[in-house]
N, C-alpha and C positions, 0 to 999 in steps of 0.2 A: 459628520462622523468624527468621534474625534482620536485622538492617534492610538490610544490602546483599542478599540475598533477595529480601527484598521493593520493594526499589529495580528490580531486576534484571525483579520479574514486573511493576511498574506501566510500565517500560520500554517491555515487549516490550508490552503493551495498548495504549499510547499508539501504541507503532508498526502494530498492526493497525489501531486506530483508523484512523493517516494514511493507510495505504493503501487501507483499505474507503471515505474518502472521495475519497481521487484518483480511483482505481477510479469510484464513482460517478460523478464528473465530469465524468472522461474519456469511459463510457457515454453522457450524456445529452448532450455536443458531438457525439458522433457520430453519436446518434441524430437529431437534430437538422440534422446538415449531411446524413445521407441523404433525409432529410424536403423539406429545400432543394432538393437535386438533384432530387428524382421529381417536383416541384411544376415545376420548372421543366424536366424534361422533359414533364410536361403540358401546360403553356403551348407549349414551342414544338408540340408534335405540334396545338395545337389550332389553333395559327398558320399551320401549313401547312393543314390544313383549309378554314380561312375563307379563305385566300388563295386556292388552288385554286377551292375552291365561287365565291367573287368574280370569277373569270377565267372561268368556265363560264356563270354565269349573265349574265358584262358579252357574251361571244360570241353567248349565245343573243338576245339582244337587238341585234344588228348584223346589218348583211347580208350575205348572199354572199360571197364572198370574203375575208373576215376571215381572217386565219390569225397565231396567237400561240404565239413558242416558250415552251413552258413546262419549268423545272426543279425535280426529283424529287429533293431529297437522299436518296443512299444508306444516309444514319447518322441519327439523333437525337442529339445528345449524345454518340457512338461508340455508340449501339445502334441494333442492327439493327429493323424495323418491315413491315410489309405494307400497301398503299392496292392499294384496288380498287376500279373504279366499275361498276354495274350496274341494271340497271332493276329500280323497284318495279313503276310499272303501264303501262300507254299511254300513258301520258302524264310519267310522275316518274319519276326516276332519283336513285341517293342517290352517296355517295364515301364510302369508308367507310375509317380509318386503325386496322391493329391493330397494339398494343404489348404485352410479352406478355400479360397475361388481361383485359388493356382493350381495347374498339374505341369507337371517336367516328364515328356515320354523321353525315352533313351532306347535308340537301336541293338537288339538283342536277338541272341540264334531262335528259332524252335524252340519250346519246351515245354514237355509234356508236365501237366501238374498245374497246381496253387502255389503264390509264395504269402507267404501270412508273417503277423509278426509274433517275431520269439525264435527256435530254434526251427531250419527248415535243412535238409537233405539235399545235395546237390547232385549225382548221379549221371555217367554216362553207358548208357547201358544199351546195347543192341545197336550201336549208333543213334540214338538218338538222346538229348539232355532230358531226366525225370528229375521232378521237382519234389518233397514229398516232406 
C-alpha cells in the first residue's frame, strides 16, 4: 500500500473515531437532560401532593364553615397525570397522584367528595371535609 493509501485509511479512522465520540456525547447530554426533566417532574408532582394534603389537613382542623377554592393543574410539565382521593379506614383517608407507572399516596383526613382537575371546593361542613 502505499502512503497516500494509508494516509486515506488513518483518515477515515480518525473520522469514525470523531464521530463515535460526538455521538457519545451527544448521548449522555441527552440522557442526562431527560434525567433532569423526570426529576423535576417528580418534584413538582410531589409539590402538588404536599400542597393539597396541607389544605386538607389545615380544613380539617378548622371549623364549620371553612370553605377553600382549591386548583388542580390539568398537565405536569405538558403530561397528563390522575389524583384521586379515597378512604383507607374510618377514620384515614389518603390522595394519591398517578403518573404513568408511578403513584405518591399522601396521608389525608376523611373527605367526602371527588377531587378532579381544574377548580374543586374545599368545605368543612357539618364536621366533616366536602369536596365538590
Amino acid at each position: 500500500m502505499n502512503k497516500k493509501g494509508q494516509l486515506s485509511i488513518e483518515f477515515i479512522m480518525m473520522m469514525m473515531l470523531s464521530f463515535a465520540m460526538i455521538f457519545s456525547f451527544v448521548y449522555v447530554i441527552m440522557h442526562l437532560s431527560t434525567q433532569k426533566t423526570e426529576q423535576k417532574t417528580f418534584q413538582e408532582i410531589n409539590d402538588l401532593g404536599l400542597s393539597l394534603q396541607h389544605e386538607f389537613l389545615l380544613a380539617s382542623e378548622l371549623e364549620d364553615g371553612y370553605t377553600r377554592d382549591l386548583f388542580v393543574p390539568e398537565t405536569i410539565n405538558g403530561l397528563s397525570y390522575s389524583v384521586v382521593v379515597g378512604n383507607m379506614t374510618d377514620s384515614d383517608g389518603y390522595l394519591e397522584i398517578l403518573f404513568g407507572n408511578l403513584g405518591i399516596t399522601y396521608n389525608i383526613p376523611l373527605i367526602n367528595g371527588t377531587i378532579h382537575k381544574g377548580k374543586n371546593v374545599l368545605e368543612h361542613k357539618d364536621g366533616w371535609l366536602v369536596l365538590s
